[in-house]
Structure formats: structure tokens, C-alpha cells
C-alpha positions in Angstrom: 96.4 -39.8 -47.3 98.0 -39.6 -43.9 100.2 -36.8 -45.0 96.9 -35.1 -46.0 95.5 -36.4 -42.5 98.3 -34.5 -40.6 98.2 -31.3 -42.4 94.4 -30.9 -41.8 94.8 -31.4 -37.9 98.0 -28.9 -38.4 95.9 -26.3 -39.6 93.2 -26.9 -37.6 95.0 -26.5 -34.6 96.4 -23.2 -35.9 93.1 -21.8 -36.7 92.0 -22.5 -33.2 94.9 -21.1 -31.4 94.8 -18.1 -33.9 90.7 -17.7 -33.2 91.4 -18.3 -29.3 94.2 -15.5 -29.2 92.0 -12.9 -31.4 89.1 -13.7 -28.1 91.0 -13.6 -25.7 92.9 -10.1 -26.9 89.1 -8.5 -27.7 88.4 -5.2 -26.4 92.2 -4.8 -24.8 94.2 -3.5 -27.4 95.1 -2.8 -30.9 97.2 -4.4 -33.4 98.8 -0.9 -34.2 100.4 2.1 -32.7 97.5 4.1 -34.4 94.0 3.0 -32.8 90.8 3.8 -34.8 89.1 7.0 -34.5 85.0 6.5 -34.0 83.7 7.8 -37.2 86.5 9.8 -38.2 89.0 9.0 -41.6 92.0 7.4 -40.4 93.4 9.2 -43.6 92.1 13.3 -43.7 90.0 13.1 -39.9 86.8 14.2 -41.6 83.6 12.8 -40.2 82.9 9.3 -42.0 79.1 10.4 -41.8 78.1 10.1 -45.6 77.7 6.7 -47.6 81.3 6.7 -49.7 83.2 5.7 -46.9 84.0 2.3 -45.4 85.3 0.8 -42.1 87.4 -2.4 -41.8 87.8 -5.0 -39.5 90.3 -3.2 -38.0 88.1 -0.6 -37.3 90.0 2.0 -39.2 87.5 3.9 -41.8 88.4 5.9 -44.6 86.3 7.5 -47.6 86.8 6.2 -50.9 88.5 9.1 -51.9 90.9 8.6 -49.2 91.4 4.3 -49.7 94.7 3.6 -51.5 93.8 -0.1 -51.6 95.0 -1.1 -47.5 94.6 0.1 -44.4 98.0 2.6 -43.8 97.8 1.5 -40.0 97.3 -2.1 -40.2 99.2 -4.5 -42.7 96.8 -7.2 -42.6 94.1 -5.2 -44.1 
């Protein structure tokens, strides 16, 4: 039970650091060389403005057509 105990602290702690640096970093910069373009496909640049397209957390969009199941900027997504 302690072991158990000290892992849950661990990772609580981690997930507060993690959730701290993602605020603090907000608005400044991107994760990638490529930043997201504002209703564009981050894949062919057409306009995302119909509904088979989708945009990430990461703010990248792409149609469906264009998805190749994760984001080619971001590795996480």
C-alpha cells in the first residue's frame, strides 16, 4: 500500500507540473516548427469551411480526406 501511496503522489505531481507548464506556455508558442493556419488544411491549404473537416488540439485542421490517422506536424496528436 505505501508503494501504491508514493506512486499516486509521483504522478500527481507530474500531472501538475505538466498542466502548470502547458499554462504558463499558452498563447507564446507552438510545439512545432509548423504553426496552425486559421481555417486552412494543414495538409492541401484549402479552406476547412465545410463540415468533413476537423481541428485538433493542436490547432492543426485537416479534412477527412486529408487525415492519415495523426497530425503530420505534431507527434502527440
Amino acid at each position: 500500500m505505501k508503494t501504491l501511496n508514493f506512486l499516486y503522489d509521483k504522478m500527481a505531481l507530474f500531472l501538475l507540473q505538466h498542466f502548470q507548464d502547458i499554462f504558463s506556455n499558452r498563447g507564446r508558442t507552438y510545439s512545432t516548427a509548423h504553426p496552425p493556419r486559421p481555417e486552412l488544411c494543414d495538409s492541401c491549404g484549402r479552406s476547412l469551411v465545410n463540415n468533413n473537416s476537423t481541428v485538433f488540439v493542436c490547432g492543426h485542421g485537416y479534412h477527412i480526406d486529408c487525415y492519415h490517422g495523426k497530425c503530420t506536424h505534431c507527434e502527440e496528436f
